[in-house]
C-alpha positions in Angstrom: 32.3 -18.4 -29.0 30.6 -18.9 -25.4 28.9 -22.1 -24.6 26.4 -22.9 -22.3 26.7 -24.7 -18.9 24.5 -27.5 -20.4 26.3 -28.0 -23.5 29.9 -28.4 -21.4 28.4 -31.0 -20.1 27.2 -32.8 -22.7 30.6 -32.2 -24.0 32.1 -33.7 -21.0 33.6 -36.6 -20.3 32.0 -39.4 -18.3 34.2 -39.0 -15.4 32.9 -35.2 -15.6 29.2 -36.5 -15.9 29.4 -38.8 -12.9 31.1 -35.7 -11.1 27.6 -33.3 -12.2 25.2 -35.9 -11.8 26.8 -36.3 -7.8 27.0 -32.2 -7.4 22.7 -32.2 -8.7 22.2 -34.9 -6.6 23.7 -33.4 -3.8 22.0 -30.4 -3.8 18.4 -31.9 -4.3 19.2 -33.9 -1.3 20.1 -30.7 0.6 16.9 -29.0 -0.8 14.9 -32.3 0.8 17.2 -32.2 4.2 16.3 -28.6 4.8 12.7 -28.8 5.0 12.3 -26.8 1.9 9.5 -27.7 -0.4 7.3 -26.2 -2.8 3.9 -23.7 -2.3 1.4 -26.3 -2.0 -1.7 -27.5 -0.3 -1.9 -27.2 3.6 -3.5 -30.7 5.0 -5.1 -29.4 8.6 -6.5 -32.4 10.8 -9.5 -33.8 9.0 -11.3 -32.1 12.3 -11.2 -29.3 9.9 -12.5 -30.4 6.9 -15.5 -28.0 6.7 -15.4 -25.1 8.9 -17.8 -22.3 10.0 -16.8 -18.9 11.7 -18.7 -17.0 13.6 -17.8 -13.6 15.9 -15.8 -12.2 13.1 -16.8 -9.6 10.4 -16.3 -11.0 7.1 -15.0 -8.1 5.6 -12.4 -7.8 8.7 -8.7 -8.0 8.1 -8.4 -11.1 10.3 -11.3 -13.2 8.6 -9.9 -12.3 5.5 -6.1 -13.7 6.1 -7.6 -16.6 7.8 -10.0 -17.1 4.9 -7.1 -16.5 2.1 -5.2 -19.4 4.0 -7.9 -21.8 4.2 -8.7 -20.9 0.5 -4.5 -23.0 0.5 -5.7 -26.0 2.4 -7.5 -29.3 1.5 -10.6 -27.6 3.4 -13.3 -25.2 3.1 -15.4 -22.6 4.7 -18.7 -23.3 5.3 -21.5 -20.5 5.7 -24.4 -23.0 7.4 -23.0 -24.3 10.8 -24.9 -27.6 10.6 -22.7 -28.5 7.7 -19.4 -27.9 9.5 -17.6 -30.8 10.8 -15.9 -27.8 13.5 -16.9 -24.4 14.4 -14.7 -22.1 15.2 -16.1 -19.4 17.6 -14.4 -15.5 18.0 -15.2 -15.0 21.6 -13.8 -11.7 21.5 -11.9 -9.3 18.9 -10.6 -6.3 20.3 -7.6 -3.9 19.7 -5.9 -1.6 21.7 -4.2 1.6 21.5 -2.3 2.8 24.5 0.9 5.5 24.5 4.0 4.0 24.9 6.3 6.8 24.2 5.9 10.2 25.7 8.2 13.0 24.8 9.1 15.9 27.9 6.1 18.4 27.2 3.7 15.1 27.5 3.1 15.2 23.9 2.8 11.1 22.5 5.7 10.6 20.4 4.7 6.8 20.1 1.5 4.6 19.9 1.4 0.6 21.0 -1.2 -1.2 19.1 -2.2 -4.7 20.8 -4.7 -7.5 18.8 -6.1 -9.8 20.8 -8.3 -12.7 19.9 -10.0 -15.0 22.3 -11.6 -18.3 20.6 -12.6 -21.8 20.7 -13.3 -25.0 18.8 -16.6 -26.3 19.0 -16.9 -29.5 17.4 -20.5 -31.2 16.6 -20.6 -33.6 19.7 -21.3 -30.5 21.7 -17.6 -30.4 23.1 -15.4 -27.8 22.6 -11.6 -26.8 23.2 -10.6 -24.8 26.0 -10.3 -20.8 25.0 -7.2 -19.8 23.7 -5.9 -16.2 23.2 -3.5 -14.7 20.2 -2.1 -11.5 20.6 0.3 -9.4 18.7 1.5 -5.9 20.0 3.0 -3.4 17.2 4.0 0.3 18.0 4.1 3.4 15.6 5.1 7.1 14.9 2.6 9.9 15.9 3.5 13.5 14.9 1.0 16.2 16.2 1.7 18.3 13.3 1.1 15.4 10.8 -2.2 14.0 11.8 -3.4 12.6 8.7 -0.2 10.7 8.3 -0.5 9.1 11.3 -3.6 8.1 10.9 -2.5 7.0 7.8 0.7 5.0 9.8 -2.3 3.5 12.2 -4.3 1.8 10.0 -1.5 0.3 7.9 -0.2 -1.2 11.4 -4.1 -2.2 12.0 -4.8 -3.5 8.8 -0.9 -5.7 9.4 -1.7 -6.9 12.8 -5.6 -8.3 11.9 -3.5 -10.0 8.6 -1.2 -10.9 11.0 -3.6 -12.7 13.4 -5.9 -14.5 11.0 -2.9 -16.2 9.7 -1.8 -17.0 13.4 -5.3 -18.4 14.1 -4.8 -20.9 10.8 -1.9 -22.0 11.8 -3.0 -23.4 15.3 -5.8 -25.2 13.0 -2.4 -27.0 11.4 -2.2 -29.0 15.5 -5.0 -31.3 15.8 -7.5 -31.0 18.7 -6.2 -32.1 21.6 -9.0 -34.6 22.9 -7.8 -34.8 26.4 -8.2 -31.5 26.9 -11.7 -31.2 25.8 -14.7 -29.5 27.6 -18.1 -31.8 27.8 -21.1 -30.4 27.2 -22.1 -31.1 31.2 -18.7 -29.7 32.1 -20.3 -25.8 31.2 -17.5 -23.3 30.5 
């Protein structure tokens, strides 16, 4: 007859119990040590507590994975800008493709893709944050003969870097706003 884990040790002795209780113990405090903790609620710098976007497509790849974060945070997106307590403003958006691998007869074996983002924080006062720029490069595949799979192989590696980005841009929300470093309204750009 096989027993349980659980009912050995209820079997055990108490010197045995003392010894399981430690070992559990142990390893919750190791859990705790590491930094590990459950999928929970992102607290971002009450700076953030309602925030509009604007200069990025809502339907985009980026807004989306920046939106699906948020939607994990003690925050919300707000479509009016006059009830935002920040603004956060997409300067620019741009992606580009350059070869990066070019075989003997000059036929492009290999395609770089590079996301950039330029933005800023504007918060109601009329300051704002200095702009800051994310960028993440990817490369992939490209077979003459098999066009429509690389086309195919492109816009997976698009649609990865713009998830890849919006999640980068929600994660520098996590740092709060750096009030030294703010730009005045008289200051200009």
């Amino acid at each position: 007859m096989k027993h349980s884990a659980a009912s050995h040790a209820l079997r055990a002795g108490p010197g045995q119990r003392i010894l399981l209780t430690l070992v559990a113990s142990f390893m919750i405090v190791s859990l705790a040590g590491c930094g590990y903790h459950l999928r929970g609620m992102t607290d971002l710098d009450p700076t953030f507590d309602r925030v509009h976007v604007s200069g990025l497509s809502t339907s985009g790849d980026v807004y989306r994975a920046f939106a699906g974060e948020f939607g994990n945070a003690n925050a919300e997106l707000v479509e009016d800008r006059r009830d935002a307590t920040a603004r956060l403003v997409v300067e620019s958006d741009r992606v580009e493709e350059r070869a990066s691998v070019v075989d003997p007869s000059a036929d492009v074996r290999q395609y770089e893709l590079l996301h950039e983002l330029r933005y800023h924080i504007a918060l109601p006062d009329g300051s704002r944050t200095p702009s800051r720029r994310i960028s993440q490069a990817r490369n992939y595949n490209y077979d003459p003969t098999g066009v429509l799979a690389s086309s195919s192989n492109e816009a997976q590696v698009r649609r990865e870097l713009g998830e890849l980005v919006g999640q980068l841009l929600f994660y520098r929300l996590l740092a709060p706003v750096d009030t030294d470093r703010l730009i005045t309204p008289d200051e200009g750009r």
